[in-house]
Every structure is written in C-alpha cells, then in structure tokens.
Residue, then its C-alpha position, 0 to 999 in steps of 0.5 A: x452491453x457486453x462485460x469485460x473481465x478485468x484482468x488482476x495481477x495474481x495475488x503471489x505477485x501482489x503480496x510480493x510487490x506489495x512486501x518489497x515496496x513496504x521493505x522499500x519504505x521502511x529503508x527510507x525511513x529508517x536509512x536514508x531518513x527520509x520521510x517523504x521518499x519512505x511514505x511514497x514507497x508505502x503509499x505505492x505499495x497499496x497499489x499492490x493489493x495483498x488481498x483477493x482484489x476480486x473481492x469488492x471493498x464492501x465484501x471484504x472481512x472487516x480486518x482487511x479494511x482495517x489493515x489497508x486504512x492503517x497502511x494508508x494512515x501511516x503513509x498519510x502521516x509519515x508525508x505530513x511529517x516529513x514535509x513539516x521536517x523539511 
C-alpha cells in the first residue's frame, strides 16, 4: 500500500492564524462581551496548530501538550460560561 505524504500548512502561517483567531476571541470576550462567540474564536484557533504538527501528539515535550490543554480548557469554560449567562 503505498503512503500518502499529508500536506500541513507551514508552521509561520499556523502561528499566525493561530494569534489572530486568539486576538479574534479575546475581542469578543472583552469587546463585544460575548462569551460564546470569543470561545468559538479560541476553539477555531486550535486548528491552527502553533507547533511542528509533524511531530505526533505522544512525541511532543510535555509543555505543548500543556499548552494546547489549557487553550481548549479556557475555550471549554468560556462556552459553559457563556451559555449559563445566556
């Protein structure tokens, strides 16, 4: 079987959608003061992955696992939070 090479998005690009859809959510948040629209923005950026995404999860230094954890846990409680307001 042969193997396909996946293609990424470059890692400066990443960082840099990763950054804007960040500033996105913080405007939303602290702006607009929309919970649920700001944790969107943060839960999108994790697509953009700031990190090598050639490097397989379990590979990874322990402090970019940290890192992307706590982005979706803040993204997780700002949606709970904002639909409890709502």
């Amino acid at each position: 079987m042969k193997e396909e090479k996946v293609k990424s998005i470059p890692v400066v690009y990443a960082r840099i959608g990763y950054g804007l859809f960040i500033l996105l959510g913080l405007y939303h948040v602290l702006v607009n003061g929309d919970a649920v629209e700001g944790a969107m923005c943060l839960a999108i950026g994790l697509i953009f992955d700031p990190f090598d995404d050639q490097i397989a999860w379990n590979l990874r230094p322990n402090w970019q696992k940290i890192w992307l954890v706590v982005h979706l846990g803040i993204a997780a409680g700002l949606l709970g939070y904002g639909m409890a307001v709502k």
